[in-house]
LUMMIMAR-706982 format. One record per residue (C-alpha): residue in three letters; z, x, y. Coordinates in steps of 0.2 Angstrom, whole numbers, plus 5000, padded with zeros to 4 digits. Example, Ala and Ser with C-alpha at 12.3 -4.5 7.8 and 13.67 -1.06 7.14 Angstrom:
// residues 2
['ALA' [5039 5062 4978]]
['SER' [5036 5068 4995]]
***
This chain:
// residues 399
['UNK' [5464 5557 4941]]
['UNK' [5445 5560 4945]]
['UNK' [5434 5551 4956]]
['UNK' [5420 5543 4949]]
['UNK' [5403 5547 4959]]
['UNK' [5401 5533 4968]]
['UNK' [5415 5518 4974]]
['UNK' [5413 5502 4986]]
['UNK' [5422 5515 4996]]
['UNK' [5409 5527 4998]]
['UNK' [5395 5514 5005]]
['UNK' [5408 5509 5016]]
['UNK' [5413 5524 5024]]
['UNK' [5396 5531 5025]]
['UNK' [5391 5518 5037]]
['UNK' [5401 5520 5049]]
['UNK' [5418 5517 5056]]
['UNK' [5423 5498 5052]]
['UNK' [5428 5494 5070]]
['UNK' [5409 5497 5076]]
['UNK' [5401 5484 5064]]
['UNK' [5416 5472 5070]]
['UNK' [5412 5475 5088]]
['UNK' [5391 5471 5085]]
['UNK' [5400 5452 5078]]
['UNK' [5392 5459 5059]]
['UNK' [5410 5456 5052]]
['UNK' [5424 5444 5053]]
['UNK' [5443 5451 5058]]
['UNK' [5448 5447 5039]]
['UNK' [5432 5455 5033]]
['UNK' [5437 5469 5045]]
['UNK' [5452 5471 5039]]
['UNK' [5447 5471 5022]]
['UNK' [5433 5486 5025]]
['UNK' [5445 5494 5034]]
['UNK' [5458 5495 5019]]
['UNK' [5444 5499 5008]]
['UNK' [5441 5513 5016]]
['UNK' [5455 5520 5019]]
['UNK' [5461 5519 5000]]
['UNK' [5468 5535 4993]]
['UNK' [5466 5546 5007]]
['UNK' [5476 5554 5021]]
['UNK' [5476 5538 5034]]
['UNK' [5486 5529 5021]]
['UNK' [5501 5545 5016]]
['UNK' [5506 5551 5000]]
['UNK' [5515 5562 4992]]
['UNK' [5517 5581 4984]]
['UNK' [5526 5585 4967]]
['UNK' [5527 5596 4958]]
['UNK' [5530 5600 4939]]
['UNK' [5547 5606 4932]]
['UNK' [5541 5619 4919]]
['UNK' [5525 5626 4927]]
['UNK' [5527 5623 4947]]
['UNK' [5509 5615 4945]]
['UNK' [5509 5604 4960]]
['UNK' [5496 5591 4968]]
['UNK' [5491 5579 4983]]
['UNK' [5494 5561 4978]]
['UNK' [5487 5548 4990]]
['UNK' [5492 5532 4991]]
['UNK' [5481 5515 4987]]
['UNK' [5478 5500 5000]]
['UNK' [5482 5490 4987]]
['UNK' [5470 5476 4996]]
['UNK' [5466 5461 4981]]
['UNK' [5448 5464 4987]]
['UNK' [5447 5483 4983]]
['UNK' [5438 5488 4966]]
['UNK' [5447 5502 4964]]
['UNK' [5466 5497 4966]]
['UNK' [5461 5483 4952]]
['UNK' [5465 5490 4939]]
['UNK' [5482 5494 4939]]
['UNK' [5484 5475 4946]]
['UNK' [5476 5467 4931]]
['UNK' [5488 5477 4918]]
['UNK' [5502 5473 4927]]
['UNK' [5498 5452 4926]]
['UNK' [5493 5456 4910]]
['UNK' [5508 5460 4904]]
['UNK' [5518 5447 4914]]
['UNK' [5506 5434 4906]]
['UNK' [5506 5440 4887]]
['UNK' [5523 5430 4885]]
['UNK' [5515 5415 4887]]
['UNK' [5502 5417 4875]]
['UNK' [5502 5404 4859]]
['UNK' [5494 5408 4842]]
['UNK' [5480 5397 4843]]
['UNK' [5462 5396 4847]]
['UNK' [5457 5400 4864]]
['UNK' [5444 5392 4873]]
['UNK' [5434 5397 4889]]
['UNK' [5429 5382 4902]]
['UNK' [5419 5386 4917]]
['UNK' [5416 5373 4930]]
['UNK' [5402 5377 4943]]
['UNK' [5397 5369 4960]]
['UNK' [5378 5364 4963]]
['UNK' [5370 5375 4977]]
['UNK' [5372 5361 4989]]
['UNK' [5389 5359 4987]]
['UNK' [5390 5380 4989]]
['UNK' [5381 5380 5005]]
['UNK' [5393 5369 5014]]
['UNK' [5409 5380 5004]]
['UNK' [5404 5396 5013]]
['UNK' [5407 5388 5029]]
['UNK' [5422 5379 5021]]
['UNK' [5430 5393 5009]]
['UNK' [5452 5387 5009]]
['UNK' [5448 5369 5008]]
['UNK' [5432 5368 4996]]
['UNK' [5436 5383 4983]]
['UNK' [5453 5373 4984]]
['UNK' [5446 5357 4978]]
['UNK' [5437 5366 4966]]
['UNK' [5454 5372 4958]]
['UNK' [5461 5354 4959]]
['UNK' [5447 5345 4952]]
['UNK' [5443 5354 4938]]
['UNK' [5461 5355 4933]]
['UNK' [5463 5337 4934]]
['UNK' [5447 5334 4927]]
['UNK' [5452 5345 4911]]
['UNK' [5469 5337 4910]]
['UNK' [5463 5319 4913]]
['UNK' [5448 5320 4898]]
['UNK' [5464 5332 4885]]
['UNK' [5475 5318 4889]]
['UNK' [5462 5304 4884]]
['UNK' [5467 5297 4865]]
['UNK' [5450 5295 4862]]
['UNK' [5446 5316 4864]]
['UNK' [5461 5324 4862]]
['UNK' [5478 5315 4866]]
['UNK' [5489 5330 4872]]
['UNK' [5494 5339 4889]]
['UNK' [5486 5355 4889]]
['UNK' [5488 5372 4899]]
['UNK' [5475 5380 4909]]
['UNK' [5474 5397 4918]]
['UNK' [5461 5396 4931]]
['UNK' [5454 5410 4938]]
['UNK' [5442 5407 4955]]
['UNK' [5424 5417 4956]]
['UNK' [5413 5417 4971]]
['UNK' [5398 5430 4966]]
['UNK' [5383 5430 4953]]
['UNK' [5381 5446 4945]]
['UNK' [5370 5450 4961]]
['UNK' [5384 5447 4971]]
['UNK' [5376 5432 4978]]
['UNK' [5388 5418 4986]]
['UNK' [5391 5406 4967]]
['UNK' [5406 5397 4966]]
['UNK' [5414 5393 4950]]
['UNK' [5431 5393 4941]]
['UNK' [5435 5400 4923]]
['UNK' [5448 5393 4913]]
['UNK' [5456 5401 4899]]
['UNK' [5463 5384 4890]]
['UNK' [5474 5386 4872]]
['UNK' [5464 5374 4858]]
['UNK' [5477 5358 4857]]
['UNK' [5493 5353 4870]]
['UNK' [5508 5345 4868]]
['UNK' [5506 5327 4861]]
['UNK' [5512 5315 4873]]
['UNK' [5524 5308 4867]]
['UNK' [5533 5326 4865]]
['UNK' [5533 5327 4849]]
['UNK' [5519 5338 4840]]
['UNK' [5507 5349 4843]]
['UNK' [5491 5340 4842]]
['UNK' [5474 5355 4839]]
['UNK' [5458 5352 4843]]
['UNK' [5444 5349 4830]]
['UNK' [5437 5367 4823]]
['UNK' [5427 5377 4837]]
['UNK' [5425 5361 4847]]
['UNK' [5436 5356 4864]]
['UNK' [5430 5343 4873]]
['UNK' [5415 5337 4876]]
['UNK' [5406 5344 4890]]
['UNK' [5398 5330 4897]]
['UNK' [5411 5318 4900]]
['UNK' [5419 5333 4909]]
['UNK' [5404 5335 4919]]
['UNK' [5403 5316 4926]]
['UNK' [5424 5316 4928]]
['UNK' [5422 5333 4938]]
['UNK' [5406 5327 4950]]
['UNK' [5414 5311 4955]]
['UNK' [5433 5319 4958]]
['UNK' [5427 5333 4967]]
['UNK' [5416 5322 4978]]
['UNK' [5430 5309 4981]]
['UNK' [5440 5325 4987]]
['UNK' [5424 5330 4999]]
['UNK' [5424 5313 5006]]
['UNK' [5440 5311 5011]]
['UNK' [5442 5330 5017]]
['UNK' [5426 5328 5029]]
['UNK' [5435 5309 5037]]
['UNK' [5450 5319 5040]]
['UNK' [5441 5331 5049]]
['UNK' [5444 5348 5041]]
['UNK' [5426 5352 5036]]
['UNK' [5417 5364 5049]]
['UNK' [5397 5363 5051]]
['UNK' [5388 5377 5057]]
['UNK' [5368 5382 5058]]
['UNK' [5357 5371 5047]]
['UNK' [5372 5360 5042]]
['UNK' [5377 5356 5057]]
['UNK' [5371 5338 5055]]
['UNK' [5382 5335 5040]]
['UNK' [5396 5334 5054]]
['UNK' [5390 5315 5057]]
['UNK' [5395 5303 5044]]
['UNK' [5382 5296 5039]]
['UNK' [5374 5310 5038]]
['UNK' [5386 5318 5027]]
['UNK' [5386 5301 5016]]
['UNK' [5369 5305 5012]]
['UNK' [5370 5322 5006]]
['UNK' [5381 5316 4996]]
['UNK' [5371 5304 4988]]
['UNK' [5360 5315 4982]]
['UNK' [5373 5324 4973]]
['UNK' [5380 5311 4963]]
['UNK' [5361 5310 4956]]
['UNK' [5361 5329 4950]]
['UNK' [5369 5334 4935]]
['UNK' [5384 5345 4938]]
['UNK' [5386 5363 4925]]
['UNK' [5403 5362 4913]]
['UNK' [5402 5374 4901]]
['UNK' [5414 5379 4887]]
['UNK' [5412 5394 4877]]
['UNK' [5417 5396 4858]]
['UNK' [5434 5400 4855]]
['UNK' [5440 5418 4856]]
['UNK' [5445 5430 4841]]
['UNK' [5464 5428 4846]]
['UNK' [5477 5429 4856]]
['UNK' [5470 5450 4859]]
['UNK' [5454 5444 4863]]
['UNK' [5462 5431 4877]]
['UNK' [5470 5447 4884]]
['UNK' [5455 5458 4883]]
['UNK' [5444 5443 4891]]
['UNK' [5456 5442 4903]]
['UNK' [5457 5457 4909]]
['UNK' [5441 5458 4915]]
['UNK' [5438 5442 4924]]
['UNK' [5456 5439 4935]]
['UNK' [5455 5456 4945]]
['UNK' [5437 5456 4948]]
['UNK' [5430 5455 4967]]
['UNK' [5411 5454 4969]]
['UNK' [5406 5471 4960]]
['UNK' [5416 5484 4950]]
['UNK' [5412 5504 4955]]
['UNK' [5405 5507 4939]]
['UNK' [5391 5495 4943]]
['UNK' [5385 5506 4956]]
['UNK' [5371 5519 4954]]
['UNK' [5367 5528 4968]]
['UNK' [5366 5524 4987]]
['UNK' [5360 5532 5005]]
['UNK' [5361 5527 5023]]
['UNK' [5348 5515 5020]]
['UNK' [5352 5507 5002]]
['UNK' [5362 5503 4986]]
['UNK' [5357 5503 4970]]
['UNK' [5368 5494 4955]]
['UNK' [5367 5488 4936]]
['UNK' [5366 5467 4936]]
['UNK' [5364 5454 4922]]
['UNK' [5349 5440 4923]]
['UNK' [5356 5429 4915]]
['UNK' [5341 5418 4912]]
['UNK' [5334 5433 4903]]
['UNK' [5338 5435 4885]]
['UNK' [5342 5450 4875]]
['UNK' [5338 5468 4883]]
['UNK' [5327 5460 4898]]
['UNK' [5344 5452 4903]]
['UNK' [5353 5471 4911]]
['UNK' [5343 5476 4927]]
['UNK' [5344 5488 4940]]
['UNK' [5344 5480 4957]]
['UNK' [5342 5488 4975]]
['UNK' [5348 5480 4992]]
['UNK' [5349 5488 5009]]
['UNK' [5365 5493 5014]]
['UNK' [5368 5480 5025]]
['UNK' [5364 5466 5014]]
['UNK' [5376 5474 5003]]
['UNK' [5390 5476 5012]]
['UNK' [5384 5457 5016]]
['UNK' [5385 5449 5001]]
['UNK' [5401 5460 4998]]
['UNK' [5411 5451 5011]]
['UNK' [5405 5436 5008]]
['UNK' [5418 5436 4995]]
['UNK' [5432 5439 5005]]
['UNK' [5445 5427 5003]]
['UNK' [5452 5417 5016]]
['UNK' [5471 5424 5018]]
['UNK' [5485 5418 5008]]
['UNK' [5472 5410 4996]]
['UNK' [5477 5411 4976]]
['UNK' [5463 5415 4966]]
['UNK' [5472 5413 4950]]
['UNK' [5482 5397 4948]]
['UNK' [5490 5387 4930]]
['UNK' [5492 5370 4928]]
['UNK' [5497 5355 4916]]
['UNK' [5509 5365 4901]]
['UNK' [5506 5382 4910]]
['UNK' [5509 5375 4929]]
['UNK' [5523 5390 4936]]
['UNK' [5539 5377 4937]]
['UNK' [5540 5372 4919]]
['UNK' [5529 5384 4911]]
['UNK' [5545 5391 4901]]
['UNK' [5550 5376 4894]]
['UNK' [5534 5370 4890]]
['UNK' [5528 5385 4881]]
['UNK' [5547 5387 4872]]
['UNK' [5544 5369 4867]]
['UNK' [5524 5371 4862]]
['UNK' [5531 5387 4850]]
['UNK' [5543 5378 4842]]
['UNK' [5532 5362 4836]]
['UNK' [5522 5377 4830]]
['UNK' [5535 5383 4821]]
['UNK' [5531 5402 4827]]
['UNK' [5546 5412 4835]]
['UNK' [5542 5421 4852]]
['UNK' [5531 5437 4849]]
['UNK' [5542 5455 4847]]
['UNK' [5536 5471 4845]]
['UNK' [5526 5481 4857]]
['UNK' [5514 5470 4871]]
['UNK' [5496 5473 4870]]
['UNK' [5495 5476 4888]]
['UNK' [5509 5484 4896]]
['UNK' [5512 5490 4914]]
['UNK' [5507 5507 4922]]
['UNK' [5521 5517 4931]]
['UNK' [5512 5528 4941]]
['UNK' [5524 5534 4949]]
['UNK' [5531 5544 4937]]
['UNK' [5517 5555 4929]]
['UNK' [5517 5566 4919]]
['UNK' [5511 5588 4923]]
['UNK' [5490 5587 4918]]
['UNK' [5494 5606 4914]]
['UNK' [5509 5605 4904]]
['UNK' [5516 5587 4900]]
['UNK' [5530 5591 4911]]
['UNK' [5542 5581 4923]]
['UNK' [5532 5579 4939]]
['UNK' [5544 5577 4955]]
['UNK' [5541 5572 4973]]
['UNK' [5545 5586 4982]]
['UNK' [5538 5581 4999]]
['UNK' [5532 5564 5005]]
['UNK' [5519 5562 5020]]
['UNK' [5516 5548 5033]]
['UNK' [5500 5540 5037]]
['UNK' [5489 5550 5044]]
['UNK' [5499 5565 5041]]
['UNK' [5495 5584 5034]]
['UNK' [5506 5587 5015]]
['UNK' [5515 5605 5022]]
['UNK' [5512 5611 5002]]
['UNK' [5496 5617 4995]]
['UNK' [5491 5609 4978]]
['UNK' [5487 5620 4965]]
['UNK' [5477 5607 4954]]
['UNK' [5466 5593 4961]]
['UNK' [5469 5579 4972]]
['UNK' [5475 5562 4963]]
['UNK' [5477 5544 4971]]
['UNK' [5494 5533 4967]]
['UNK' [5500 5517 4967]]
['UNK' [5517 5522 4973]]
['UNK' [5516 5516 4993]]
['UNK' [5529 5526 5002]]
['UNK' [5527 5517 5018]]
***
């Protein structure tokens, strides 16, 4: 597998080691330890292995991946693997796409505040979707929602918002039928707007009296009540942006969505342009722009790139992809069985549309052959065998 000519990676390690920028205070110990994995993805500090083909002794260097959920490159694989997990679920009907978005104000205090703001964001827009479907007046049915948690902008600036990927109709809720939505219509936006601003700042309230919002810098005042009251107040005067996107082509076209949009972090590697000691340059999308105008070319220093890279990091143990109402983990079997059969459609056979990659048995690039491992190397370590074809990065993590 080839390298591509330029990777997150490479603006990383040409900056210096990891543990400098730590020591100067530039990084956090996760954002370090983030960097650090980055950087270290597919080469010799993380081992490997040698194999070698059956039929033409072709042999070759495979490192292994860090397999970080922040790293660009070890994506991929990640995002067929879910995909193929998740195709089981799917239901033949209309898909909608729902994105619920915090005001600036609101993302200013989440960047001091990541667990217990982006996880309000989760919760209230999820209750907020499933409070409005369940409504007799819009749609009278319990509904499933895949949520999946964004922090960047196409310019990698800090914008939180959550997709959701929602079928067209739920459960009615008496159990009984499957109740569809009107034709290319979900819900209406609006009311899911005013539903979301006054949950979400309910939530904030109470988190802030219980003491587990932080204030640092200019919003260091927002740690007095009242003060905090305020800001507020403010808010509940702004309108708040719910969007929902027509409904996809089918269940193919969820997949395909989907597989681009649950595995991202900030800024893919095919993004990138070119880059220096000094600065980056990557494609982005201006959204406020229309047609051509909207695909630019942007150029940051390295710093502020690395910057606004890690400003994404997740706090640890976070979920960025969560499911609730009919799709919520503990009764999503049932629910879906149940969902199928009020459509009176069988489970799906035949071949997925997204299935898992073993790369851990490849096949010979010379000869199709039977590769096998015929050496495997620490961390850090020198393979004993010379390749005779390039060097290729694996997911198979013989640590």
């Amino acid at each position: 597998m080839l390298r591509p000519s330029l990777e997150v990676a490479d603006i990383f390690r040409g900056n210096g080691p990891a543990w400098r920028r730590a020591k100067a205070g530039h990084v956090s110990l996760s954002q370090l330890k983030v960097m650090s994995a980055i950087e270290n993805c597919r080469t010799a500090a993380l081992g490997g292995h040698v194999a070698r083909c059956e039929d033409c002794a072709h042999s070759q260097i495979s490192y292994n991946s860090c397999r970080n959920r922040h790293c660009p490159k070890c994506q991929g694989a990640a995002a067929k693997d879910w995909l193929a997990a998740r195709e089981a679920d799917l239901l033949p009907v209309p898909y909608y796409h729902v994105v619920f978005t915090l005001p600036a104000a609101v993302a200013d205090i989440a960047y001091q505040n990541k667990a217990v703001i982006y996880d309000l964001l989760f919760k209230a827009s999820a209750e907020t979707l499933i409070t409005i479907a369940a409504d007799p007046k819009h749609l009278g049915a319990r509904v499933g929602i895949t949520s999946v948690l964004h922090t960047w902008g196409s310019a990698m600036t800090h914008h939180p918002h959550v997709h959701m990927i929602v079928p067209g109709g739920g459960i009615s809720l008496d159990g009984k039928r499957w109740v569809a939505c009107r034709p290319s219509f979900f819900l209406p936006v609006r009311v899911l707007s005013r539903l979301f601003r006054r949950l979400f700042l309910e939530r904030l309230l109470a988190a802030h009296q219980a003491g587990r919002l932080k204030f640092f810098g200019d919003h260091t005042a927002l740690a007095d009540p009242q003060a905090f009251a305020a800001h507020l107040a403010r808010l509940r005067r702004t309108e708040w942006v719910v969007y929902a996107k027509r409904p996809f082509g089918g269940p193919q076209a969820v997949l395909a969505y989907l597989s681009r949009y649950t595995h991202r972090v900030a800024i893919a590697n095919s993004r990138l342009i070119a880059c220096d000691r000094s600065s980056v340059t990557f494609r982005w999308k201006d959204y406020r722009a229309e047609g051509r105008d909207r695909q630019k070319v942007m150029t940051l220093s390295t710093f502020e790139f690395i910057r606004r890279f890690l400003i994404h990091v997740l706090p640890q143990g976070f979920h960025r992809i969560r499911h609730y109402g009919l799709l919520a983990s503990g009764t999503r079997a049932d629910n879906v069985a149940r969902a199928r059969e009020l459509l009176a459609v069988s489970k799906p056979e035949g071949q997925p549309t997204a299935t898992a990659v073993d790369a851990s048995k490849p096949k010979c690039p010379c000869c199709g052959g039977r590769m096998i491992i015929i050496e495997v190397f620490e961390r850090g370590a020198t393979p004993r065998h010379r390749p005779t074809g390039p060097t290729i990065v694996s997911r198979l993590d013989t640590s």
